[in-house]
N, C-alpha and C positions, 0 to 999 in steps of 0.2 A: 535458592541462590539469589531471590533477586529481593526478596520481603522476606522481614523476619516473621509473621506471621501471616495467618490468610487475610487477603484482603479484598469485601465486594467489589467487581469491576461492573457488571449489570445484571441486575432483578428485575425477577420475570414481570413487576407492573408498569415497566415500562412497555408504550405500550406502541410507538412509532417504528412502524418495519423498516424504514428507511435510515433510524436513528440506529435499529437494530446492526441492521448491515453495513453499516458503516462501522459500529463498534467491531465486530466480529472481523471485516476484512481490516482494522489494524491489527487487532490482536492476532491473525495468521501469520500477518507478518513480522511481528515482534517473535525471532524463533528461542531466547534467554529467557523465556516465561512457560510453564506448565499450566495448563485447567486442568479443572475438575467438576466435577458436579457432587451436591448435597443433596438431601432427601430432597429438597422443595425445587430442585432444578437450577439455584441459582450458581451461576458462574464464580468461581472464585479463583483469584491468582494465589498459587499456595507454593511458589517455590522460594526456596531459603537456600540461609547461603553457607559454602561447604562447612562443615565443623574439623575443623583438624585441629581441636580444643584443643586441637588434633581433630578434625572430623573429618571424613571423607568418602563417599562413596563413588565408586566406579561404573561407568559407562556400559554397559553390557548390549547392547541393543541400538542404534542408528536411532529409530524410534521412540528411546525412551532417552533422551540427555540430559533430565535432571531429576526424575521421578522413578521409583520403582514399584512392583505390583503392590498394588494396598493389599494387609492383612485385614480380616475379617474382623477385627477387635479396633480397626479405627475409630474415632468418635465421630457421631456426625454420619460417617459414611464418604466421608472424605479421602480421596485417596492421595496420599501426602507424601510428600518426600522431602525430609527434614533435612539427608546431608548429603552432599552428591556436586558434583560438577564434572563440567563439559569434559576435563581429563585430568586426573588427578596431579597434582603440583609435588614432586620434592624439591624443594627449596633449593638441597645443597647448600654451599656457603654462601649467607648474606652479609652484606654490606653490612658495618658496621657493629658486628659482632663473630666470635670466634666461636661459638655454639651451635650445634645442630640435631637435629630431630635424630634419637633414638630410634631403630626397629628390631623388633620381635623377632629374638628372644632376647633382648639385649638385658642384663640383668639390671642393671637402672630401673625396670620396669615393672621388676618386682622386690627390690628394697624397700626396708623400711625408711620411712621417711622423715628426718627429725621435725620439730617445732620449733621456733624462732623464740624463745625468751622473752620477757617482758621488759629485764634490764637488756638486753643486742638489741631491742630498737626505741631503746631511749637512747643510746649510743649513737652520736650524729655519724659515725664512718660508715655504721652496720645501716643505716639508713638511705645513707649513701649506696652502699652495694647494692642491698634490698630493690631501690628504686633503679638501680640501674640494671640489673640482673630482669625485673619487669618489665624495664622498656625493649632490651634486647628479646627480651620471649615476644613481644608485639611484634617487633622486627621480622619473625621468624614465622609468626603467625599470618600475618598480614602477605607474605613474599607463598607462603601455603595456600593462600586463601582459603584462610580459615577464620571460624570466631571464637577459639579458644586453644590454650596449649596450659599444660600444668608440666612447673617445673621437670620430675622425672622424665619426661618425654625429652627434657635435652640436655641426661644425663646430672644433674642436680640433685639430688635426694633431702627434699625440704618441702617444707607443705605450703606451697604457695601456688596459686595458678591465676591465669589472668584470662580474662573473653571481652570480648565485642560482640553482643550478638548483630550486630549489624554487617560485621563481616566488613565495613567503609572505614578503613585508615581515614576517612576525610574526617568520619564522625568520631572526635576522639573523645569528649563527649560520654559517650558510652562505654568508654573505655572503665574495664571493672578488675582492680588487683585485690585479690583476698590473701591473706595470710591466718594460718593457723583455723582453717574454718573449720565447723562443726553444725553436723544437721541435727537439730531442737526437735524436729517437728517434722511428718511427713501427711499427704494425705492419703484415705483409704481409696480413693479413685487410683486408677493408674492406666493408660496409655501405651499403647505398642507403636513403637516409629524403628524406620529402618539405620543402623548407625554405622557407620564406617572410623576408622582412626590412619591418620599418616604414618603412626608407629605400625601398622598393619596396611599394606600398601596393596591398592588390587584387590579388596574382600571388603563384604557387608555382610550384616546381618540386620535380623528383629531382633528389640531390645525390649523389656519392657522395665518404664520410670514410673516413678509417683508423678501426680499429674503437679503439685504442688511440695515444697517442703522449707520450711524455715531455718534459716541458715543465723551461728554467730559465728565470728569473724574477728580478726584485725586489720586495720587499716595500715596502709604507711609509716604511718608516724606512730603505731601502736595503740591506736583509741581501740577501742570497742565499738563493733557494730552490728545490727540486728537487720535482717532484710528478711524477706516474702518471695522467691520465685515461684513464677508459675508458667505454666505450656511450653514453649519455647527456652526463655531462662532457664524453666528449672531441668528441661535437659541439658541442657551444655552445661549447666553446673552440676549435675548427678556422675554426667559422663567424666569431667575433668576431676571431680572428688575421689572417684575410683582410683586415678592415678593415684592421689597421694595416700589411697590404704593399700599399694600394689595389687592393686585390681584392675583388669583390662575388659575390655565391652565382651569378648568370646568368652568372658568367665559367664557373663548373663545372659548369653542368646536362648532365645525359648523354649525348644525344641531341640530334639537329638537329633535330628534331620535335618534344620539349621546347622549345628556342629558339624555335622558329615561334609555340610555343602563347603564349607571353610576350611575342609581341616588336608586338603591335598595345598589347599595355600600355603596355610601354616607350615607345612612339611616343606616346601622351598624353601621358605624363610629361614628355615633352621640349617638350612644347608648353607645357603649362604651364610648366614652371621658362620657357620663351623668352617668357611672358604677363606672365607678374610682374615690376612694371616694378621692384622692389626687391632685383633679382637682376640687376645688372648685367655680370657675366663670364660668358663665353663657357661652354656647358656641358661638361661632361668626359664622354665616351660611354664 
């Protein structure tokens, strides 16, 4: 939640006890930050910030508020918590936009998703929309805290999604809109982190991604673009790409025992969307 990726705070050749203990009683007191330890012992800060590309994982524990038990298959030996915060945020209605987060079973979440045309975004209006229709999903992402949201999460069925992985509305920056993407490329390495979604509220699971995967894409204006995700990136973009093939993180969980753990959730979920009399279509499991 608080670094997008892990980052040394002190190694073990430092070698002053005084310098030690002073690092160590800030960091007890900084309580927004998770350690860890790797094979060699050294300290790492490894907590990241919610995904509610949609990401989100939920609090289960007093003791654990931003981290969950490491799987066995972490790299490193790291025990990592990719998406999580202190409590999970629905947004509800934000400022500045009349759109909001879909949930499970909401059928927006399993539609097919069209593709945006080469002539609608040489089209100055459709460009117009396009970018305004992105800043509103940031709106909605950022009031989540979260570092990504793909259209169908708020009821859209178009293939566009947008992240931060920085999860910092300051750092806009970082701010990454994709249209029409498509992964080129994946790598044979692959990584188990734990994922949660907004559209799935109150549940996590293990997921496993490619550790890397090359992505084309359109931009804004409709150029063509070619990028490289990796670690971090290329989960929030593996996870926010599922949306737009109506595919959700519970399609990928590991294990069947995983499924089991989520699936008295899901059974809520479906009651409600079937409670709400303002949801009249059938839901999509």
């Amino acid at each position: 939640m608080i670094s997008p990726s892990p980052k040394r705070i002190l190694s073990p050749s430092v070698q002053s006890p005084a310098l030690i203990l002073l690092v160590l009683s800030f960091l007890t007191a900084v309580p927004t930050c998770t350690m860890a330890f790797s094979a060699n012992a050294a300290v790492r800060r490894i907590a990241r910030p919610a995904a509610f590309l949609h990401y989100s994982t939920r609090t289960t524990a007093a003791t654990r508020p931003f981290t969950t038990s490491p799987p066995s298959s972490v790299v490193d030996g790291l025990s990592t918590a990719l998406f999580g915060a202190e409590t999970e945020v629905d947004p509800g209605k934000v400022a500045g936009t009349d759109l909001r987060i879909v949930k499970y079973p909401h059928p927006s979440l399993r539609r097919h998703n069209q593709e945006y045309t080469v002539e609608e975004l040489k089209d100055k209006e459709t460009q117009k929309e396009v970018a305004r229709l992105a800043k509103e999903m940031f709106l909605i992402m950022y009031a989540a805290q979260g570092v990504g949201l793909a259209a169908p999460q708020v009821g859209v069925n178009k293939r566009l999604l947008v992240y931060n992985q920085s999860g910092d509305p300051k750092k806009w920056l970082d701010e990454v809109v994709l249209i029409n993407p498509h992964i080129v490329e994946t790598s044979q390495a692959k990584t188990i982190e734990t994922e949660g979604c907004l559209s799935f509220p109150e549940m996590d699971g293990l997921v496993e991604r490619s550790k890397w995967i090359k992505v084309e894409a359109l931009n804004l204006k409709g150029k063509k673009i070619k990028k490289k995700f990796v670690d971090w990136e290329a989960r929030i973009f593996q996870h926010e790409y599922d949306h737009l093939d109506g595919k959700v993180y519970v399609d990928r969980l590991t294990t069947a025992e995983e499924l089991a753990k989520v699936q008295p959730r899901l059974d809520e979920l479906i009651e409600e969307y079937k409670a709400d009399d303002a949801l009249t279509e059938e839901p999509a499991l």
